[in-house]
N, C-alpha and C positions, 0 to 999 in steps of 0.2 A: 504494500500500500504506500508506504513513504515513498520509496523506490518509482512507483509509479507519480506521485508527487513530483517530488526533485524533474523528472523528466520531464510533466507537464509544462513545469516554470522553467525549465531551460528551453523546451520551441517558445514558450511565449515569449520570452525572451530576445530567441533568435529573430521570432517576426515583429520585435518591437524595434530592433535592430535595423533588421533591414529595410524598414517604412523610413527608418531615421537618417538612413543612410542615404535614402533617395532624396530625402528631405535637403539634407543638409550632406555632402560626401565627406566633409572633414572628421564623421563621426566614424568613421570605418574603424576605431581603434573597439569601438561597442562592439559593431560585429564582429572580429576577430574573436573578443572575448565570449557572445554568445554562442559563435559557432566549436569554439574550445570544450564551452560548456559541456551542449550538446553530444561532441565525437567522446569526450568521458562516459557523461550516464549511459551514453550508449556501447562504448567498451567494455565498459562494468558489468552491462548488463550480459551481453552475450558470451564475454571473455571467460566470468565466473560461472557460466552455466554449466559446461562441460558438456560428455554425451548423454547423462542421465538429471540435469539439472544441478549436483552437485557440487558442479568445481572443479579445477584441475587435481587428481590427488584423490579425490573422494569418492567414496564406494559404497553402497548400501550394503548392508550385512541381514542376516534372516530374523535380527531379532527385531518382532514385532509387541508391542503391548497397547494397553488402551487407557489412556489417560484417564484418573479418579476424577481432576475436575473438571475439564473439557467433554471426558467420554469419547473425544478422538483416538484412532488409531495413530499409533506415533512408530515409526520407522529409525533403528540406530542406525547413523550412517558415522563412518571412519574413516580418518586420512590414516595410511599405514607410515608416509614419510615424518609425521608430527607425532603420531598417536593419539590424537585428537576424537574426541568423540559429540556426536549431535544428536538432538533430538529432536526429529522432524516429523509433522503430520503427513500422514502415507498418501503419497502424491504431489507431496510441495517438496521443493529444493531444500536442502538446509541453507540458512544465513550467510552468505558469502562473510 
């Protein structure tokens, strides 16, 4: 949800930019920075997906259980190079 946040206000951003830019060209230094924005949220976004949504490194494992106070299914997922352990609703990415 954040994540989709952040991303919303970096295009609006960009297209505040680029009205600005038409407006006025000496602004170009805004657009460079909203389009920075932008190629980030959007590296982050796809970069830490991985092939399973998890990240570069990370790997769902079989153990499943059901959260007392959500009642969700939660998923362990593990980096094996950290030893890092997550605990994620069965079907969502763990947290980059």
């Amino acid at each position: 949800m954040l994540k989709t946040m952040i991303q919303v206000v970096a295009f609006l951003s960009l297209i505040c930019a680029m009205v600005l830019v038409v407006i006025e060209p000496m602004a170009w230094p805004a657009l460079a920075g909203a389009g920075l924005l932008v190629l980030g949220t959007l590296w982050e976004r796809f970069y830490y997906r991985g092939s399973e949504g998890g990240g570069p490194g990370w790997q769902p494992t079989a153990e499943r259980f059901r959260d007392e106070e959500s009642g969700a299914l939660v998923t362990v997922w593990f980096n094996p190079s950290t030893g890092e352990r997550r605990y994620v609703d069965q079907g969502a990415a763990p947290p980059a």
